[in-house]
C-alpha positions as CSV (number, residue, x, y, z in Angstrom):
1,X,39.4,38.0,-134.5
2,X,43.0,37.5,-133.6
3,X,44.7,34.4,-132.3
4,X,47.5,33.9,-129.6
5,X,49.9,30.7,-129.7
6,X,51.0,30.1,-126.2
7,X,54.8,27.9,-126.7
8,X,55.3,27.1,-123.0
9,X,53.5,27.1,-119.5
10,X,54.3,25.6,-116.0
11,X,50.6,26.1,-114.9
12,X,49.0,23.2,-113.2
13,X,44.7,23.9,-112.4
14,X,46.0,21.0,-109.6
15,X,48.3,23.3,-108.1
16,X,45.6,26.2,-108.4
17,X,42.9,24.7,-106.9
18,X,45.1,23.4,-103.7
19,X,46.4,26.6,-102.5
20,X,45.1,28.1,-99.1
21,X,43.1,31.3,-99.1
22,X,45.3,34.3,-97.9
23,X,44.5,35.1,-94.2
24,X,43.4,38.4,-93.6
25,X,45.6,41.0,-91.8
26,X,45.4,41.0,-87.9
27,X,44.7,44.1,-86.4
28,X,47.1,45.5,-83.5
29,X,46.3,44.3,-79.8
30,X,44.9,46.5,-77.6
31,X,47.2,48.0,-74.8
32,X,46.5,50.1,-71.9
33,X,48.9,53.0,-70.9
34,X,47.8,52.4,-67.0
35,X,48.5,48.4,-67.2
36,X,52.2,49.1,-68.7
37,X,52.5,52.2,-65.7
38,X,51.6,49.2,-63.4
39,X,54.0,47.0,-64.8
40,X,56.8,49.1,-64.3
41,X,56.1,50.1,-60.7
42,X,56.8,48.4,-57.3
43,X,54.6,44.8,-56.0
44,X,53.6,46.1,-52.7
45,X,52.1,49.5,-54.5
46,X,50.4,47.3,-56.9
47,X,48.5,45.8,-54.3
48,X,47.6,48.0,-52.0
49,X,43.8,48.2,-53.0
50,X,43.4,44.2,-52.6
51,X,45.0,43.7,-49.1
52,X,48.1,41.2,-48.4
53,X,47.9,38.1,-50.9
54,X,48.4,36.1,-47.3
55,X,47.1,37.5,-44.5
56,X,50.3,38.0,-41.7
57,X,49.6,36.1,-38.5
58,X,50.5,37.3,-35.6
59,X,53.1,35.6,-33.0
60,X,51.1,33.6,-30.0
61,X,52.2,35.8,-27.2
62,X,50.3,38.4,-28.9
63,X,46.9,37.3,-28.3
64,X,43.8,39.2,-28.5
65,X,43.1,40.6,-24.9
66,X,40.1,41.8,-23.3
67,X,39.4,46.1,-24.8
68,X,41.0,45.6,-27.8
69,X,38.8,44.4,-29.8
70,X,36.6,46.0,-33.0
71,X,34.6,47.5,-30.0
72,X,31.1,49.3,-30.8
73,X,31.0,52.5,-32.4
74,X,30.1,55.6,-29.9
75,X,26.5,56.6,-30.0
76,X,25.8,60.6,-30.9
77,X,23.7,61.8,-28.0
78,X,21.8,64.7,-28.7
79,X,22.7,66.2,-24.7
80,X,24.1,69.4,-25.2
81,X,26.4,70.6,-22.7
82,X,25.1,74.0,-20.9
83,X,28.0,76.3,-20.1
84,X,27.3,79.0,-17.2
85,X,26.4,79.5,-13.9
86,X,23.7,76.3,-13.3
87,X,20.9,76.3,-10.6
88,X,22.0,74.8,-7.0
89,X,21.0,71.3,-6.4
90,X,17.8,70.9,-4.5
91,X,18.4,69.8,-0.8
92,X,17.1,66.6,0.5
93,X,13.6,67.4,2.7
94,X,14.4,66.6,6.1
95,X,13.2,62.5,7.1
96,X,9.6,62.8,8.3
97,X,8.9,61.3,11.8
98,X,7.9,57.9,11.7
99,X,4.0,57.3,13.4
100,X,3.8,55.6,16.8
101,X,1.8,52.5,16.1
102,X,-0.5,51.5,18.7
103,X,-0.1,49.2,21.6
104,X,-2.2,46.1,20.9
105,X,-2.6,43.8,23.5
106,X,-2.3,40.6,22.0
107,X,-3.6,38.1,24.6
108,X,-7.3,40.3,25.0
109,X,-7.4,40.4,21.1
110,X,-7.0,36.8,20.8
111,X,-9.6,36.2,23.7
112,X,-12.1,38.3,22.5
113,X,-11.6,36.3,18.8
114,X,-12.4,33.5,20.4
115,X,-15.3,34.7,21.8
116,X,-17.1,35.5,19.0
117,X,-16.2,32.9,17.2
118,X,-19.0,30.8,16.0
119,X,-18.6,26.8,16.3
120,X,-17.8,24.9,13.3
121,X,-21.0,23.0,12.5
122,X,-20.8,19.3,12.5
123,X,-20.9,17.7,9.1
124,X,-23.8,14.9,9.5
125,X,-22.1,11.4,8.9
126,X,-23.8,7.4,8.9
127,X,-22.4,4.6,10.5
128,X,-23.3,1.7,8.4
129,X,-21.2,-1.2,9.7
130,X,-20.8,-2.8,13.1
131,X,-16.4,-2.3,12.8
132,X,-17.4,1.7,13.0
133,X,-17.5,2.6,9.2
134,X,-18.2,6.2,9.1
135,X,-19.2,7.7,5.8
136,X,-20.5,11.2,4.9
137,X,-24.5,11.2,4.3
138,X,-24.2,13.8,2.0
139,X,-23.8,12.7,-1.2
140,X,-24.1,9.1,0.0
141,X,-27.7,8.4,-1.8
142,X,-29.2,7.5,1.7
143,X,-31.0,11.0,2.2
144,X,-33.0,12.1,-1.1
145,X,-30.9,15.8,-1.7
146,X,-31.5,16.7,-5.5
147,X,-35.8,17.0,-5.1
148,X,-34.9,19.0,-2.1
149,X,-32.7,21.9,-3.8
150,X,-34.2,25.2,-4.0
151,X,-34.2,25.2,-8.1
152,X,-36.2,21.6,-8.4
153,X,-38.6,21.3,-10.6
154,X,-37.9,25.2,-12.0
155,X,-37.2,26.2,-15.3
156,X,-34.1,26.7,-16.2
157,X,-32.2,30.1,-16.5
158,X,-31.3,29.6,-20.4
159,X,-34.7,28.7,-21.8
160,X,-35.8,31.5,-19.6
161,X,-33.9,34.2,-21.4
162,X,-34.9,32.0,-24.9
163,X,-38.3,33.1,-24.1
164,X,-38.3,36.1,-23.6
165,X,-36.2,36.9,-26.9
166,X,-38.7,34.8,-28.4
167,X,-42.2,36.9,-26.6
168,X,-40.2,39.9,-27.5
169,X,-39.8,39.2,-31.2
170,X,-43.6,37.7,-31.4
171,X,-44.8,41.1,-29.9
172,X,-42.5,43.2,-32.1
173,X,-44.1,41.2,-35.1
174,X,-47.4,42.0,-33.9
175,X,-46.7,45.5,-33.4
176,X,-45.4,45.7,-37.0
177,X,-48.7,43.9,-38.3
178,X,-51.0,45.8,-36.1
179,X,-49.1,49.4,-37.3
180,X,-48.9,48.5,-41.6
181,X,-50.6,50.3,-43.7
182,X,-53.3,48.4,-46.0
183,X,-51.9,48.3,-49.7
184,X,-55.3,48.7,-51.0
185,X,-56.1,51.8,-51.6
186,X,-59.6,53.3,-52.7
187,X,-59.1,56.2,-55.4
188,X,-61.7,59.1,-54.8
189,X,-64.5,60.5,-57.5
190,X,-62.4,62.9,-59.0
191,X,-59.5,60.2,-59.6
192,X,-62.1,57.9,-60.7
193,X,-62.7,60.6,-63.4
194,X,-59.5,61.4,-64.8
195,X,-59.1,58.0,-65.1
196,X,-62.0,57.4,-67.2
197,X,-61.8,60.7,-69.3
198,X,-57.7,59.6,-70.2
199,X,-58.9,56.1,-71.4
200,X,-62.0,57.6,-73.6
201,X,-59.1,60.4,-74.7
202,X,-56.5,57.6,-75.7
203,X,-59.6,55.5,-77.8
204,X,-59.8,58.2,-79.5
205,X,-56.4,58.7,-80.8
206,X,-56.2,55.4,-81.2
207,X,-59.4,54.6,-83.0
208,X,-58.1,57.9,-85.2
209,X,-55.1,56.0,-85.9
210,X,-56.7,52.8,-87.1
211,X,-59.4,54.6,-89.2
212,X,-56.1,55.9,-91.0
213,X,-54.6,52.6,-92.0
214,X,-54.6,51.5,-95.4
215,X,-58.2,49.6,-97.0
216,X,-55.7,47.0,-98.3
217,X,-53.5,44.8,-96.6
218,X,-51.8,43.0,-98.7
219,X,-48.3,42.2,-96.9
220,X,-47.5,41.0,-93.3
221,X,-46.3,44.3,-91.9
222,X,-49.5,45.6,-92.4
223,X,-51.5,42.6,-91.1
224,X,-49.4,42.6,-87.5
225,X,-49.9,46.4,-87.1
226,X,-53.7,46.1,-88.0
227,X,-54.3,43.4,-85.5
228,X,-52.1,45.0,-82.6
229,X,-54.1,48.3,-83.0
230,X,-57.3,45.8,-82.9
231,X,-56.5,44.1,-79.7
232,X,-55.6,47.6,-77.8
233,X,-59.0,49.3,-78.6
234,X,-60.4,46.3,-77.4
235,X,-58.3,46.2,-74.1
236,X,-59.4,50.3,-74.0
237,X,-63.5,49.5,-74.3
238,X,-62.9,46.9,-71.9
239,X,-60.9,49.4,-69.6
240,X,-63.7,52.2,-69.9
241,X,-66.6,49.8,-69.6
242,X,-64.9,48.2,-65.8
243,X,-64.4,52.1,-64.4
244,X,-68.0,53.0,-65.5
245,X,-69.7,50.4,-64.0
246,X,-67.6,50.5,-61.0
247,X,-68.3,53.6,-59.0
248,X,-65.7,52.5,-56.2
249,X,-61.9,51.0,-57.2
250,X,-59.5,49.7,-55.7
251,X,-55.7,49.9,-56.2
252,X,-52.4,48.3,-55.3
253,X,-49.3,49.7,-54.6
């Protein structure tokens, strides 16, 4: 192990510690070529794509007249124009005579209107004071007019129509009831047969089953399926003793 003697030192940890951190070289700012281009040309070329900073006004004598305004665009017709030798322009037909109307003789017409005429009938009216009141009688109440009308006492139009809807459905209803087939049904002796021969056919099988079961039943499974195969041979002999002592059956569809 070797040792160093220092003899002198101007090192302060104060003045360590408070020095700043060196800052980190910038990087060069961006430039573009087209911006310095721009620079160096004229002002009125630099804006030419944004319009006048201030738009010019024009004098007061020259005032917007009538035309020359931002008019309508022209519409594109699709008429084409036909260059040649085009057919002659039809003539006007000549004016057709106009009828003679027929001399009327105003005064006979009028006379003979009159004739024929029929009087205007005098409207029936009530003098009911001394003064010479005159008041119509119709609609006055002195002459009975409502039991008199042609339609009193009649039924009327609507609840005529209501029941005749209503006859109509009743008889359709009837119709319907008269025209349904009876649900009951009576099966013939050969259906009877087939019946009863395919219950005696499933006691069988099923009896066959039971007799197969085990003598001892000793856990649950066993004792549910025993007594379920019980209670359909059962149902079956009750089945096959109604169809033999029935010789006619009924059934419902």
């Amino acid at each position: 192990m070797s040792l160093v003697e220092i003899t002198h030192h101007d090192e302060v940890i104060y003045r360590i510690l408070d020095k700043p951190p060196p800052e980190p070289p910038k990087t060069p700012r961006y430039e573009s070529k087209l911006e310095r281009e721009l620079k160096e040309t004229k002002i009125p070329q630099r804006r030419r794509t944004f319009g006048y900073a201030e738009t010019p006004l024009k004098p007061p004598d020259q005032f917007l007249k009538k035309g020359e305004g931002i008019g309508q665009p022209p519409k594109k017709s699709d008429h084409k124009c036909i260059i040649g030798n085009l057919p002659a322009v039809p003539r006007c037909p000549p004016p057709e005579k106009a009828k003679e109307k027929p001399k009327v003789n105003i005064r006979v017409r009028n006379m003979k209107a009159v004739l024929k005429a029929k009087p205007r009938p005098v409207e029936p009216r009530l003098v009911d004071t001394r003064d010479g009141h005159i008041k119509k009688i119709k609609g006055s109440g002195e002459v009975p007019e409502y039991c008199l009308r042609p339609d009193f006492g009649q039924m009327p139009e609507y609840l005529v129509k209501r029941n005749r809807k209503i006859q109509r459905r009743l008889e359709k209803i009837r119709l319907a009831e008269e025209n349904k087939e009876s649900l009951c049904k009576l099966i013939n002796e050969q259906e009877r047969q087939k019946l009863l021969d395919d219950l005696k056919q499933n006691w069988q099988l099923m009896q066959k089953a039971f007799l197969q079961l085990p003598m001892l039943t000793d856990t649950i499974p066993k004792i549910v399926r025993k007594t379920k195969m019980e209670q359909e041979l059962r149902q079956l002999e009750k089945d096959i003793a109604l169809v033999e002592s029935n010789p006619y059956i009924y059934i419902y569809e």
